[in-house]
Short mmCIF file of the C-alpha atoms (twelve columns), coordinates in Angstrom:
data_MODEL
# 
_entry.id   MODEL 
# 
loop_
_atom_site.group_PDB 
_atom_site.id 
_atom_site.type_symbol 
_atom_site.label_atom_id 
_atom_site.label_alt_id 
_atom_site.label_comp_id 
_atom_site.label_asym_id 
_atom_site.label_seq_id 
_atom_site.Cartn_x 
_atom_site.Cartn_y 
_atom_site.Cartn_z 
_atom_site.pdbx_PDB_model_num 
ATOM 1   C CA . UNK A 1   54.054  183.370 192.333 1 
ATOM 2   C CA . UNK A 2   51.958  182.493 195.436 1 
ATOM 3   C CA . UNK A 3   53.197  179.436 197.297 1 
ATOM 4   C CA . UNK A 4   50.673  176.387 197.169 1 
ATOM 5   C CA . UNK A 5   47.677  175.940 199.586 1 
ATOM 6   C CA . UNK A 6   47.705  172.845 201.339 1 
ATOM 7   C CA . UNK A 7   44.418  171.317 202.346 1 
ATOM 8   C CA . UNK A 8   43.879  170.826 206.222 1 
ATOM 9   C CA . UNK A 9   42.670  167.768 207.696 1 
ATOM 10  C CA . UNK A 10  39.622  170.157 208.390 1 
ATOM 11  C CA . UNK A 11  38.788  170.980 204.876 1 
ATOM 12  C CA . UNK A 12  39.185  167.421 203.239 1 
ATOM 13  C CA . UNK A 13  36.166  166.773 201.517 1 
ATOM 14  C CA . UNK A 14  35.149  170.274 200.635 1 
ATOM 15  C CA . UNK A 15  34.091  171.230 197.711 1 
ATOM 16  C CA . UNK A 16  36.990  173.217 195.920 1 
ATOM 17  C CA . UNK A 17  34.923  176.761 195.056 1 
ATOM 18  C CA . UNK A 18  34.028  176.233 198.867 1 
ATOM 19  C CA . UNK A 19  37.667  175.350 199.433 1 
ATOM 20  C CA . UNK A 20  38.483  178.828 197.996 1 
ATOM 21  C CA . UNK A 21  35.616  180.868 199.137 1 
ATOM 22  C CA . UNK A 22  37.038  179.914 202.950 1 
ATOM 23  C CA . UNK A 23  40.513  181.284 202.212 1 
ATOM 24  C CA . UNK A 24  39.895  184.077 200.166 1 
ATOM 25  C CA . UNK A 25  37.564  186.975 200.292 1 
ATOM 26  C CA . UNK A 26  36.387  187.257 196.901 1 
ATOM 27  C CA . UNK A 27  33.226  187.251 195.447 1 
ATOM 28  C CA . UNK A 28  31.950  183.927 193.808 1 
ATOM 29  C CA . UNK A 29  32.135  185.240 190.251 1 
ATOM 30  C CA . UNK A 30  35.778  185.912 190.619 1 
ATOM 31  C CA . UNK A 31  36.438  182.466 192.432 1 
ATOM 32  C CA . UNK A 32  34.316  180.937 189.342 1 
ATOM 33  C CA . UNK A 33  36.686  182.410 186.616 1 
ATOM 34  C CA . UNK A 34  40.192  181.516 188.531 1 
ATOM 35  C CA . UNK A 35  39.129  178.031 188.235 1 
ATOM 36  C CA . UNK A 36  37.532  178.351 184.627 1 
ATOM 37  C CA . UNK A 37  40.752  179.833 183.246 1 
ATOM 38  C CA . UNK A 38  43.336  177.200 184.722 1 
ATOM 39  C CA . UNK A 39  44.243  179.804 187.124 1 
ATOM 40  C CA . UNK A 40  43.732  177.202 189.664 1 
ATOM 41  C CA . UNK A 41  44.993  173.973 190.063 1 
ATOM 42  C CA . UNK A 42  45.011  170.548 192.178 1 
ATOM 43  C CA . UNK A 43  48.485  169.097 192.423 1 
ATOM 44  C CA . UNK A 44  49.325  170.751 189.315 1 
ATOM 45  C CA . UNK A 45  46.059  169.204 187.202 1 
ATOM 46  C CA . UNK A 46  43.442  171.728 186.322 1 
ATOM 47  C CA . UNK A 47  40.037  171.315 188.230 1 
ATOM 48  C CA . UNK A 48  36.313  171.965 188.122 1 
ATOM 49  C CA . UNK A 49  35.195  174.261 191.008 1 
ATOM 50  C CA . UNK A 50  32.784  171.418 192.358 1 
ATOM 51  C CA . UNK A 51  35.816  168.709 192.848 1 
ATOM 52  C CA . UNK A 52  36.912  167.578 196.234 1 
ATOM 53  C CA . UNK A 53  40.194  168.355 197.531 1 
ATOM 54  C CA . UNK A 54  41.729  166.122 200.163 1 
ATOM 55  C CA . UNK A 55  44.248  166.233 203.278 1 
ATOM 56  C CA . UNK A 56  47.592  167.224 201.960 1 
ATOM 57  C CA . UNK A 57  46.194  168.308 198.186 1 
ATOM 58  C CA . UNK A 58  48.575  171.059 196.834 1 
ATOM 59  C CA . UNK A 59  45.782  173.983 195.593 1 
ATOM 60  C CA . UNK A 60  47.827  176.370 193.087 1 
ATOM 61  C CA . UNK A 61  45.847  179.963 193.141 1 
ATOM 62  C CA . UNK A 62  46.859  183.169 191.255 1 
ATOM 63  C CA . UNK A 63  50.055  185.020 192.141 1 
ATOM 64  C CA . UNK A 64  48.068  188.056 192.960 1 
ATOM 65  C CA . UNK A 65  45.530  185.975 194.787 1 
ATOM 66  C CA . UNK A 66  45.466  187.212 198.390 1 
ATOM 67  C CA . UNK A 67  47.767  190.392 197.838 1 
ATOM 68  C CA . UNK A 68  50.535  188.146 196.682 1 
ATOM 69  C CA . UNK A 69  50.773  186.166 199.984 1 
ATOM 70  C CA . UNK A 70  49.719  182.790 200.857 1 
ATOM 71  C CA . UNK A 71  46.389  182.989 202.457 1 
ATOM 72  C CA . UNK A 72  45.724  182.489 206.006 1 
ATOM 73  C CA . UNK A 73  44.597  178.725 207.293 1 
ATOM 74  C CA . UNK A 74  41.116  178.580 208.276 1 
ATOM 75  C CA . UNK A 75  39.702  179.665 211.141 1 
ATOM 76  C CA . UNK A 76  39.113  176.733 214.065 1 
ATOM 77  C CA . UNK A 77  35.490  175.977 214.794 1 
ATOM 78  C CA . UNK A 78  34.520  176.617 218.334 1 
ATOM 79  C CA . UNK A 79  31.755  174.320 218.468 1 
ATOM 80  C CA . UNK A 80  31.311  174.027 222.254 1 
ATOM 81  C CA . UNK A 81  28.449  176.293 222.371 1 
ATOM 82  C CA . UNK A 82  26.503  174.961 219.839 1 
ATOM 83  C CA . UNK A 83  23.502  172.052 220.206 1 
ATOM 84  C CA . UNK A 84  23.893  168.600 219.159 1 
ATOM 85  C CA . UNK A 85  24.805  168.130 215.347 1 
ATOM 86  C CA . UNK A 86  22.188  165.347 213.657 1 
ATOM 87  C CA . UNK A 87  23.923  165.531 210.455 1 
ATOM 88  C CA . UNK A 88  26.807  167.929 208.359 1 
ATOM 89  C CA . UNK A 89  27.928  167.401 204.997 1 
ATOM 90  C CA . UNK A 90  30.048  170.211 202.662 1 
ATOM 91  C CA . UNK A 91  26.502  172.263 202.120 1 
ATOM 92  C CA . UNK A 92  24.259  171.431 205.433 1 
ATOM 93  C CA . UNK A 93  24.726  171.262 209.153 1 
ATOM 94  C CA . UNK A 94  21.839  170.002 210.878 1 
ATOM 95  C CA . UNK A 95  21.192  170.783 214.707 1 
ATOM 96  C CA . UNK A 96  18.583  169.009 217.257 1 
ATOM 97  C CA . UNK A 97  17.850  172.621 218.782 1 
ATOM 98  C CA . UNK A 98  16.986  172.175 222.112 1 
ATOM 99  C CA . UNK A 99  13.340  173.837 223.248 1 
ATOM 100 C CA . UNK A 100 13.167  177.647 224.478 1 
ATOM 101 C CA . UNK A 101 16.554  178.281 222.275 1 
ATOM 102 C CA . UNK A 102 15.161  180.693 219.670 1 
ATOM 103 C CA . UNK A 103 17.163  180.965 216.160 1 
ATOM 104 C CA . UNK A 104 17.007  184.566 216.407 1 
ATOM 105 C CA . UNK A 105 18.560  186.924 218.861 1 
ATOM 106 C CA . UNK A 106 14.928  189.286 219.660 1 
ATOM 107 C CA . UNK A 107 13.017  191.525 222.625 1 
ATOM 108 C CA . UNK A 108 13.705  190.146 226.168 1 
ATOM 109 C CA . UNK A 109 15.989  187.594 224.977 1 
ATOM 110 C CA . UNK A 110 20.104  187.903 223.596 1 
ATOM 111 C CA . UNK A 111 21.211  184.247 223.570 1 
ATOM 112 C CA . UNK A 112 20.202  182.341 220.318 1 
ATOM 113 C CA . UNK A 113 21.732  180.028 217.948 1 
ATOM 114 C CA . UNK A 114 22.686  181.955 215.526 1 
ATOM 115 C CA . UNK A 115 24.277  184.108 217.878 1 
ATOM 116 C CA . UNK A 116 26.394  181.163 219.240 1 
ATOM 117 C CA . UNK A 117 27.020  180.639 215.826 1 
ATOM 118 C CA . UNK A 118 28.364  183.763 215.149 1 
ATOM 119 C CA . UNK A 119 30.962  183.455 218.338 1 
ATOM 120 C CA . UNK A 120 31.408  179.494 216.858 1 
ATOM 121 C CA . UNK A 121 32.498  180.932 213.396 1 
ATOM 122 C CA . UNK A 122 34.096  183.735 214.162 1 
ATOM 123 C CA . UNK A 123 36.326  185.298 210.960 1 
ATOM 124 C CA . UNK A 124 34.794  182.342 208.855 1 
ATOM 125 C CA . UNK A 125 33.823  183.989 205.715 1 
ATOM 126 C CA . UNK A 126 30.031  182.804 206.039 1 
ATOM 127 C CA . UNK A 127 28.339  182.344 208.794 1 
ATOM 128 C CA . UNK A 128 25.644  178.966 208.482 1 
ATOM 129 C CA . UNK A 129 22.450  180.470 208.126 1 
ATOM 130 C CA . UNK A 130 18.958  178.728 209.165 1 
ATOM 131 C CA . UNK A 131 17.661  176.955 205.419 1 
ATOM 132 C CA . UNK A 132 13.982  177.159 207.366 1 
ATOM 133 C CA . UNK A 133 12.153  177.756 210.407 1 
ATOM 134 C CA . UNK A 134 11.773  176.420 213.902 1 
ATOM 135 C CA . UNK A 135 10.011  177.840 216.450 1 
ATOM 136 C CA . UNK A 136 11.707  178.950 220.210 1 
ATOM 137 C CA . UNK A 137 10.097  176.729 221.903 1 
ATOM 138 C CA . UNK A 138 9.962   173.595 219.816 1 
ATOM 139 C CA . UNK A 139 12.516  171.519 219.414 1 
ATOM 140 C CA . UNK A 140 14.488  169.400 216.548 1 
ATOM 141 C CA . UNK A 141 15.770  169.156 213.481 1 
ATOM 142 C CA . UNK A 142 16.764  172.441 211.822 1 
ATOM 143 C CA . UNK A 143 19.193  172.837 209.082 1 
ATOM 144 C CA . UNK A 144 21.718  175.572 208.000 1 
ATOM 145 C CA . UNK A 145 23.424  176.458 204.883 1 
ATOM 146 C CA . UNK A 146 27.028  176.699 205.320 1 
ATOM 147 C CA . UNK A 147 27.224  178.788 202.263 1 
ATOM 148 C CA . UNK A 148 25.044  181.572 200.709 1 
ATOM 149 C CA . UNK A 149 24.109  179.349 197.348 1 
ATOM 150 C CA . UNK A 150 23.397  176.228 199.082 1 
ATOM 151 C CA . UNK A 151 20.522  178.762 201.174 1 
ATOM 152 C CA . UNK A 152 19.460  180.396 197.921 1 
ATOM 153 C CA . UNK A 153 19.130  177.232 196.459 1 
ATOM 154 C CA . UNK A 154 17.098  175.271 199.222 1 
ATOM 155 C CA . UNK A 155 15.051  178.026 200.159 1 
ATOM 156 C CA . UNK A 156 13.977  178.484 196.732 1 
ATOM 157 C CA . UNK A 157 13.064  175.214 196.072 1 
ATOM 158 C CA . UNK A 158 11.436  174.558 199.437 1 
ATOM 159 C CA . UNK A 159 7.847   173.860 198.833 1 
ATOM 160 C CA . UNK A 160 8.378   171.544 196.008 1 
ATOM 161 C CA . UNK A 161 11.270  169.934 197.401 1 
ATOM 162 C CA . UNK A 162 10.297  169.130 200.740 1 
ATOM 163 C CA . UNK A 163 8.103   165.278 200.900 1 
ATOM 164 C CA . UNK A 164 8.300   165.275 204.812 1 
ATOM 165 C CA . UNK A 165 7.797   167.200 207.926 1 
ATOM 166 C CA . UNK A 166 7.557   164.999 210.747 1 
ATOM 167 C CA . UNK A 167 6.776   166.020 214.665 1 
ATOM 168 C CA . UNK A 168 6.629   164.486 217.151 1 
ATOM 169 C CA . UNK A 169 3.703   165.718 220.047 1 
ATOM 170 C CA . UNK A 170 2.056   164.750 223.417 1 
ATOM 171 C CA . UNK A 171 -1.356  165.927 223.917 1 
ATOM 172 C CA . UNK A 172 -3.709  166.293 226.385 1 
ATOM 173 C CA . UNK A 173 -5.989  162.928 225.926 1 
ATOM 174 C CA . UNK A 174 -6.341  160.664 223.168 1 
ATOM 175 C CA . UNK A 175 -7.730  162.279 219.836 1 
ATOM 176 C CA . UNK A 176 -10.638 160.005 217.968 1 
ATOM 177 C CA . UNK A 177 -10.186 158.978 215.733 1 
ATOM 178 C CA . UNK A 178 -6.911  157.804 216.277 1 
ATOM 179 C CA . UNK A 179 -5.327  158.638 212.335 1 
ATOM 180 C CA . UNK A 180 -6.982  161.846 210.893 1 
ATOM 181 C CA . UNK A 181 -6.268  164.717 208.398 1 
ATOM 182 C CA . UNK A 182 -7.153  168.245 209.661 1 
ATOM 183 C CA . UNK A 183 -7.646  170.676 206.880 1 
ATOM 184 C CA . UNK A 184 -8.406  174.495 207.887 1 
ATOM 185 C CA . UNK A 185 -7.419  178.444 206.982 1 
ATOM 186 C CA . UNK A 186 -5.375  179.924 209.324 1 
ATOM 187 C CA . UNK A 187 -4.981  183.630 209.217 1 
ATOM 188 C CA . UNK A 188 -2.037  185.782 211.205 1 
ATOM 189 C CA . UNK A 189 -3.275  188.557 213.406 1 
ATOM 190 C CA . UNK A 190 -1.932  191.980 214.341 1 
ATOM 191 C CA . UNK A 191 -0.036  189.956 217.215 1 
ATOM 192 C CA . UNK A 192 1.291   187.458 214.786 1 
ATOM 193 C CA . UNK A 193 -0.755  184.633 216.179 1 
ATOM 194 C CA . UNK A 194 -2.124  181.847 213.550 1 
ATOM 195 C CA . UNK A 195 -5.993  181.926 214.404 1 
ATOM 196 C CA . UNK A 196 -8.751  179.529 212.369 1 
ATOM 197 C CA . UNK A 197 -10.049 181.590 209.619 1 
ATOM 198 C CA . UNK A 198 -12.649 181.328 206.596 1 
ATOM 199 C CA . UNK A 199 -11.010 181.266 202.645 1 
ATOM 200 C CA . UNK A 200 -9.787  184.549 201.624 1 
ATOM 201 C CA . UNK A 201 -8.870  187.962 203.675 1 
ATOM 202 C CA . UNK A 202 -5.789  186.267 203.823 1 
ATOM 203 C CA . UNK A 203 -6.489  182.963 205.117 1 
ATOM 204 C CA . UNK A 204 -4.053  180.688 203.869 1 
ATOM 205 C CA . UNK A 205 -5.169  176.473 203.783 1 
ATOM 206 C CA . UNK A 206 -2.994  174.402 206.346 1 
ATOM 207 C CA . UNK A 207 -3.583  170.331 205.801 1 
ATOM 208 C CA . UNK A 208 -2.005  168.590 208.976 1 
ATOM 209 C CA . UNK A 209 -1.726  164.468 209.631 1 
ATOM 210 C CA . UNK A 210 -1.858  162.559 212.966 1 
ATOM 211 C CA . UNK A 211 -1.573  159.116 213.850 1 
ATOM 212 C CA . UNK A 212 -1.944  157.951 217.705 1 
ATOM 213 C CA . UNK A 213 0.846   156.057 217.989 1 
ATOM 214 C CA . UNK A 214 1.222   155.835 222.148 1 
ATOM 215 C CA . UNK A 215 -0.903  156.699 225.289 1 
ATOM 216 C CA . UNK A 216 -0.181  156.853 229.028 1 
ATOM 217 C CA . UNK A 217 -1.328  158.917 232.122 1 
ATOM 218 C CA . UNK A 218 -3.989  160.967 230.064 1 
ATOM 219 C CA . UNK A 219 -1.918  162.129 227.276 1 
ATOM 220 C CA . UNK A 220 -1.200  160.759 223.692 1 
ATOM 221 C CA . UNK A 221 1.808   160.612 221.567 1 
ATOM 222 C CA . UNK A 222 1.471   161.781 217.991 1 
ATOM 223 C CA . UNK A 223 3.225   161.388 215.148 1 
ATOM 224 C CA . UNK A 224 2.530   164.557 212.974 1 
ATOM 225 C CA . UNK A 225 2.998   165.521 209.392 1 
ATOM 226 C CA . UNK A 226 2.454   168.833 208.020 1 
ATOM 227 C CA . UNK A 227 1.365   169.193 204.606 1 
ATOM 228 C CA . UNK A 228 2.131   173.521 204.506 1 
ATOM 229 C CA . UNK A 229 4.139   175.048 207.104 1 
ATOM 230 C CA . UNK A 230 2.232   177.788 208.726 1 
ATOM 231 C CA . UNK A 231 2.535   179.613 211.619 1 
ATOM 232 C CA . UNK A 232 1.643   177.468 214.532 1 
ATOM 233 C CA . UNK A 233 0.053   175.318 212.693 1 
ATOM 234 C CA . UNK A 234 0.383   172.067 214.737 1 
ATOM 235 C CA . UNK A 235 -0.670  173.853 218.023 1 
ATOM 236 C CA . UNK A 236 -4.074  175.840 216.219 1 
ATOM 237 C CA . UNK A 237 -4.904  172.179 214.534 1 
ATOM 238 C CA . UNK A 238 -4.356  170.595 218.149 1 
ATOM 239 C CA . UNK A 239 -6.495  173.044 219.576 1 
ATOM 240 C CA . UNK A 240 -9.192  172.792 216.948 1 
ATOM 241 C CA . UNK A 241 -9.004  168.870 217.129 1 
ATOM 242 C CA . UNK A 242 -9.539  169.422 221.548 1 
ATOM 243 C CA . UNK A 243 -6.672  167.998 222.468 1 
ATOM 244 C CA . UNK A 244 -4.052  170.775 222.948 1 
ATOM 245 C CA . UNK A 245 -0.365  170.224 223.107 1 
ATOM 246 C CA . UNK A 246 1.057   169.798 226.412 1 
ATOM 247 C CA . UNK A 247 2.149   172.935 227.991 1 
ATOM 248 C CA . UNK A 248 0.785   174.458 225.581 1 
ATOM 249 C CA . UNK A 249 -0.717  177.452 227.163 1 
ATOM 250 C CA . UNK A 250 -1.154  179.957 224.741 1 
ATOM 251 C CA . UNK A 251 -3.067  177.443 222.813 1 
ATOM 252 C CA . UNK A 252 -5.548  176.332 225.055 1 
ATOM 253 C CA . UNK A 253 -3.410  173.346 226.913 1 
ATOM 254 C CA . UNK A 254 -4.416  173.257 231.055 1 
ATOM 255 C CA . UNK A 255 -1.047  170.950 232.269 1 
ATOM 256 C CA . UNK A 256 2.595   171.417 231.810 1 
ATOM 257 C CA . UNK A 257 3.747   168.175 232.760 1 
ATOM 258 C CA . UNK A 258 7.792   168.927 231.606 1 
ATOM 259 C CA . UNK A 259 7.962   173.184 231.770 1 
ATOM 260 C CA . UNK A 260 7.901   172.761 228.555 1 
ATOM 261 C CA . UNK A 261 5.808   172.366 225.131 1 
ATOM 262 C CA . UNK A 262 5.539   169.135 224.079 1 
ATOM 263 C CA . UNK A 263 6.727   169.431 220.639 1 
ATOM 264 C CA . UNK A 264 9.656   167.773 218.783 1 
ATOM 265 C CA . UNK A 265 10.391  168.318 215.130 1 
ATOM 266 C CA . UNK A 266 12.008  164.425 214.323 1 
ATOM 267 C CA . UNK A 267 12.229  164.159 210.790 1 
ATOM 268 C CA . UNK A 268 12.536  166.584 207.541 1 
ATOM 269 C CA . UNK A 269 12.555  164.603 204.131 1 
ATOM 270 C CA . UNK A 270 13.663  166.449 200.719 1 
ATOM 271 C CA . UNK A 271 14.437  165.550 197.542 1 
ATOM 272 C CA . UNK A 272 17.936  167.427 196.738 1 
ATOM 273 C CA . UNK A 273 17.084  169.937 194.432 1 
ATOM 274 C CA . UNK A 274 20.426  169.893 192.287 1 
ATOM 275 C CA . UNK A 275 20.831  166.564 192.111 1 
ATOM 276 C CA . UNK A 276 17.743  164.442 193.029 1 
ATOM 277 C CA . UNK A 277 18.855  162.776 195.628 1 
ATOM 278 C CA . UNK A 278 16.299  161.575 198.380 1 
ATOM 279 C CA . UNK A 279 17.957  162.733 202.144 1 
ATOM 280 C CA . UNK A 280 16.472  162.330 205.299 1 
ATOM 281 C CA . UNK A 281 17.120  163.648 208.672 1 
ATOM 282 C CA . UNK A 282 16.222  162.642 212.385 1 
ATOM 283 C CA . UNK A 283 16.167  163.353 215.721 1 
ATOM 284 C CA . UNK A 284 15.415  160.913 218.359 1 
ATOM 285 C CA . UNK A 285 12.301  162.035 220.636 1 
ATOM 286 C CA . UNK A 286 13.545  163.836 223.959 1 
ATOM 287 C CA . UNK A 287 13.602  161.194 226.854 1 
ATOM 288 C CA . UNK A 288 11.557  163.425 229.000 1 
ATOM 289 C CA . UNK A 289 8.482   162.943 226.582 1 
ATOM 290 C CA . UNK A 290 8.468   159.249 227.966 1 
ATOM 291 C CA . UNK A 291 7.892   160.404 231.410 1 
ATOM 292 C CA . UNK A 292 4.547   162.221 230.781 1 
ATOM 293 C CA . UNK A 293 3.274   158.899 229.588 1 
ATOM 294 C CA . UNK A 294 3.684   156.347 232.215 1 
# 
């Protein structure tokens, strides 16, 4: 009979099918029906695979479990490497990615944060994956799935779960009015550049809101949320509007104030799509924002 897991101070709180999935390399279905059959056990009581275990629980698994042996502990998280963590909970962790970090390793570029995840995780049996999108050189919130349902089930649910996409953006001088609604089609091109367009040929509607909220030294701060999320959307509609985001070249903008683009996601609302629950996450705006408005 296998000897007893004991729960680290590193995976109190888990869930226990997450619990499992860590230590073992078995598919979920299999992990599902050790639990369902009372082939596992917490501290000798049978269990349901979404209870928590806690620091020093005894987890009973199948003798054959593992080849026989007592699986290995987890692996330790290297999480030097990694930007600074908003939020992280049993299903999410959520990053403030800093601007010009892309998710992606791609052309011209090998650093990225999923490849400092993958040195940060190393021999965990999943890898957090990005839930959504955020592009290289914006920066803010941005949340992973730390295991391959919890992506499945966000990303399925995105559209109708998401109530808030807040940015944060300093443009070149002060849009009038001051609170608007831009509504437009936006069509990709062979470069994969978001471009105004006219309904249909593939023009998809983008609805974006902005409310002046500060101005200083010829630029305005903007809170922004996006009603659809597509492809450059904020930085076409800025355009459009006349007042480009700062150092925002490819879209019109004439200053780079910071090296930088002005653009800071701060806040992504959803309603949990399992269990309803309304969660919000934030990042504060970066200091040197502050600077191009004096």
């Amino acid at each position: 009979m296998a000897q007893p897991l004991l729960v680290t101070a590193e995976e109190a709180g888990q869930k226990l099918l997450q619990f499992l999935a860590r230590r073992f390399d078995e598919p979920q279905g299999v992990l599902h029906r050790w639990i369902r059959t009372g082939q596992v056990r917490i501290n000798g009581g049978r269990a349901k695979p979404f209870d928590r275990v806690d620091f020093g629980d005894e987890v009973r698994v199948p003798p054959f479990a593992g080849g026989g042996a007592q699986a290995a502990a987890p692996v330790k998280e290297d999480r030097s490497l990694l930007p600074p963590i908003v939020a992280e909970t049993d299903e999410l962790i959520v990053f403030c990615k800093p601007a010009g970090l892309p998710v992606h390793p791609g052309t011209g570029h090998t650093d990225s944060l999923t490849a400092r995840l993958e040195k940060s995780f190393a021999g965990a049996p999943f890898m957090p994956a990005p839930v959504h999108r955020l592009d290289r050189d914006t920066s803010g919130v941005l949340m992973f799935a730390r295991d391959p349902e919890t992506k499945e089930l966000f990303q399925s649910h995105w559209n109708e779960m998401v109530t808030r996409r807040g940015y944060l953006a300093v443009v070149e001088g002060v849009p009038k009015p001051a609170q608007d609604t831009i509504r437009s089609f936006l069509v990709e091109t062979d470069t994969h550049l978001s471009f105004s367009g006219a309904p249909g040929k593939g023009a998809k509607e983008a609805i974006t809101s902005y409310q002046v909220v500060k101005t200083g030294g010829g630029y305005a701060l903007l809170d922004i949320n996006i009603e659809t999320g597509r492809k450059n959307q904020i930085r076409v509609h800025m355009k459009e509007l006349g007042h480009p985001v700062a150092g925002d070249k490819q879209y019109g903008a004439r200053t780079n104030p910071i090296g930088r683009l002005c653009l800071h996601a701060n806040e992504l609302s959803f309603t949990h799509p399992a269990t309803g629950e309304q969660i919000t996450f934030k990042a504060k705006m970066p200091r040197d924002f502050n600077r191009v408005l004096r």
